[in-house]
C-alpha positions in Angstrom: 19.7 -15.1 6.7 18.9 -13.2 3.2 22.9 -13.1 2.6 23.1 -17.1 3.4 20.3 -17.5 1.2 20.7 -15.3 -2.0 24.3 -14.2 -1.3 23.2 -10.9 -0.5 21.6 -8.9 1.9 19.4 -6.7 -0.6 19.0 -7.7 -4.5 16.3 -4.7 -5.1 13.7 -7.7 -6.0 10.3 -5.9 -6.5 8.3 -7.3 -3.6 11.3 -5.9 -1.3 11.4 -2.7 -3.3 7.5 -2.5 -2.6 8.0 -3.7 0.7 10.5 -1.1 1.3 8.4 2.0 -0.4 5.4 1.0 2.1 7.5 1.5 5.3 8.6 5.0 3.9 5.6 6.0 2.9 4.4 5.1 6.5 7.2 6.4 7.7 6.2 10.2 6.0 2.4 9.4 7.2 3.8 9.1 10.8 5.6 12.3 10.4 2.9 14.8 9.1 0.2 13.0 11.7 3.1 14.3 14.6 4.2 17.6 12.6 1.6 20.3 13.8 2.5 22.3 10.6 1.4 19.4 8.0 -1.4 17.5 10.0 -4.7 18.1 8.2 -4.7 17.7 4.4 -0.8 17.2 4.0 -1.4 13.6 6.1 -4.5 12.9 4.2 -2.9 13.2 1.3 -0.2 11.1 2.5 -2.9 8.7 3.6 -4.6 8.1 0.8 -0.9 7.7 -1.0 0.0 5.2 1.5 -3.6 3.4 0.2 -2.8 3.1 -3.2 0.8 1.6 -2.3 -0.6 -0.9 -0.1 -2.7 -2.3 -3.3 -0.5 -2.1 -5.7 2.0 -3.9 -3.5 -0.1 -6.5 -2.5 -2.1 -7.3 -5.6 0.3 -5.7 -8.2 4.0 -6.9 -7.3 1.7 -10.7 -6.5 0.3 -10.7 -10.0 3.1 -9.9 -11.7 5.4 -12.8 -9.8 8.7 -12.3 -10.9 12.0 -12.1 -9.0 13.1 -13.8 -6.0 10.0 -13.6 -4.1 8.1 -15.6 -6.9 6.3 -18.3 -4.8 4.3 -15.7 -3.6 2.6 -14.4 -6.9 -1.1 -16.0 -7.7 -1.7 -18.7 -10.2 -4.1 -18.3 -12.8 -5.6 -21.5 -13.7 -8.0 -22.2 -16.8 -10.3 -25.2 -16.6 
């Protein structure tokens, strides 16, 4: 569908770049939550990484509203 649409499969927009760094952060999260070596502090860590990611792809990458993904970024309106 992307490849139809854009002529490509992946064009490294930043809301699919952010999109992408969320899975592997969850991705590392899943793995020190199953690793008995790095539970504890090492998944907190990752956690609370995982956090900040989340925010600054929803609200950051949204703000900024460039790139493909553009219809998706909030308007500021001034009355």
């Amino acid at each position: 569908m992307a490849n139809e649409a854009w002529g490509s499969y992946w064009s490294w927009d930043p809301k699919e770049t952010w999109a992408f760094i969320t899975w592997i952060v969850f991705a590392i999260y899943l793995h020190t939550r199953t690793n008995k070596n790095l539970q504890g502090a090492n998944s907190a860590i990752v956690a609370t990484l995982g956090f900040l990611i989340i925010w600054i792809c929803y609200f950051g990458v949204n703000l900024l509203g460039i790139g493909l993904h553009s219809y998706g970024s909030f308007t500021l309106t001034y009355s």
